[in-house]
N, C-alpha and C positions, 0 to 999 in steps of 0.2 A: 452267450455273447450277444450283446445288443445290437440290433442294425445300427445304430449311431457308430458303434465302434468299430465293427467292419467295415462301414464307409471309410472312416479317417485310415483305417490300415491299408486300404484301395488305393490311396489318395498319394498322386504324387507327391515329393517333396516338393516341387515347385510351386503346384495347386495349394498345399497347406499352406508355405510359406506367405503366399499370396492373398488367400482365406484369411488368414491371422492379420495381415494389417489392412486389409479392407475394413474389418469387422473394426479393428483399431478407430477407426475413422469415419464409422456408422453404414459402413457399405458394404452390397452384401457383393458374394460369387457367382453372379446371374450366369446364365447358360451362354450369354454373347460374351462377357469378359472370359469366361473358361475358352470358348473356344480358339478368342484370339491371345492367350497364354498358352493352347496346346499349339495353334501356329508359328509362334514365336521358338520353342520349341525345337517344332520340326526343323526350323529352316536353322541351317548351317554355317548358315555366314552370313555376312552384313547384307542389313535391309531396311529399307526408309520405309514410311507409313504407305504408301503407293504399292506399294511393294508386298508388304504386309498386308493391306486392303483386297489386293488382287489374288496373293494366294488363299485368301480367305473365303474371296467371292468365287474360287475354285469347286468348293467343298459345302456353302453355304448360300443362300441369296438375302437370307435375312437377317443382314448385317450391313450398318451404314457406314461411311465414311468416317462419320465424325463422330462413330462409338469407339472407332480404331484410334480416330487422335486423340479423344478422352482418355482412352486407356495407356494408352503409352505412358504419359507420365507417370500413374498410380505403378506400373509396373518398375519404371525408374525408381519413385519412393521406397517401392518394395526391398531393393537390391537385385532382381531378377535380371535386369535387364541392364547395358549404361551405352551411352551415346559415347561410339566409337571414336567416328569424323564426322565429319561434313562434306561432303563432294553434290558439287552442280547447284550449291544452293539450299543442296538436304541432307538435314539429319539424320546419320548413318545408326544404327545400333547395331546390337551386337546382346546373345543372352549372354550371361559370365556363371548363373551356376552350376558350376560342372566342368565350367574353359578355362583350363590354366591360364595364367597372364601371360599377355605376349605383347610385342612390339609391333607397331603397322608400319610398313614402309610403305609408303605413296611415292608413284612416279610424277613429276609436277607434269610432262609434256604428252602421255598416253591414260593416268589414269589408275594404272595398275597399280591394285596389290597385294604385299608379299605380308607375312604374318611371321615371328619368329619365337621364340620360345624368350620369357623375362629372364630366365633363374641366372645366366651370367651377370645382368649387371642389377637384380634385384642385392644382394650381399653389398654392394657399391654405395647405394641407395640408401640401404639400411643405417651402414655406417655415419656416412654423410648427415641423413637425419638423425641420428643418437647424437653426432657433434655439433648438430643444432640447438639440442633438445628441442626436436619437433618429432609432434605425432603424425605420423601419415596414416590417412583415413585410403586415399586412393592412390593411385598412380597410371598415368596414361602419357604413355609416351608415343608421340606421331614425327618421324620419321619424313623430309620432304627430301626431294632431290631425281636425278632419272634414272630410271632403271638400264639396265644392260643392251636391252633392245634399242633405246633411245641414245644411246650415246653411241651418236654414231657422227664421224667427223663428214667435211665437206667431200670429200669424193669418196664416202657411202661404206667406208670400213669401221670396225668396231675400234673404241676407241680400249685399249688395258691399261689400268694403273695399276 
């Protein structure tokens, strides 16, 4: 077996997936873009490029700011990666290969959020678009309103509906 071929069997799915449209594009998998796709990765939940930068410069120093925000996009083009929300001004992301689709629910007045699973109203969705005759490439649904904690009436009890 050739080393070329044991590399690619090594090779995350996300790393290849990633390799394949760089190379698309005339661009290679330098050791800074792998590393900030193994960060992306690790991390769990939503994260802005600051965010990203910092846990990078955790584990690395030889990595600038504005390799992080170059790279975001190409990862976007890839499908790796998609811009959640926006909260404070910043672009939220989020990886998706591997994260089932869910809904975000944003509290407008704390901030919080809650994440929920799609497949109840994905079936909903589906139909709706077949009665369109439209194709859906994505779907992102953002959820605004307050949460539990925040609904709280003037003399400081929770409000129930």
């Amino acid at each position: 077996m050739s080393f070329i071929l044991i590399k690619e069997l090594m090779m995350t799915e996300q790393e290849s997936i990633f390799q394949k449209h760089l190379a698309d594009h005339g661009l290679k998998l330098t050791r800074t873009r792998k590393l900030i796709l193994d960060m992306v990765f690790e991390l769990h939940e939503h994260f802005d490029a600051e965010t990203l930068y910092d846990s990078i410069r955790k584990v690395s120093k030889d990595i600038s700011q504005a390799t992080v925000y170059r790279t975001l996009p190409l990862l976007l083009e890839a499908g790796l990666i998609q811009q959640s929300l926006r909260s404070a001004a910043r672009d939220q992301f989020e990886h998706v290969l591997g994260h089932p689709r869910h809904l975000h629910w944003i509290c407008k007045r704390c901030g919080a959020l809650t994440e929920t699973d799609s497949k109840d109203i994905s079936p909903v969705l589906t139909r709706l678009a077949k009665g369109l005759k439209f194709q859906v490439d994505d779907i992102k649904i953002v959820i605004e309103g307050l949460c539990w904690k925040c609904q709280v009436t003037e003399n400081g009890s929770q409000k129930h509906e």
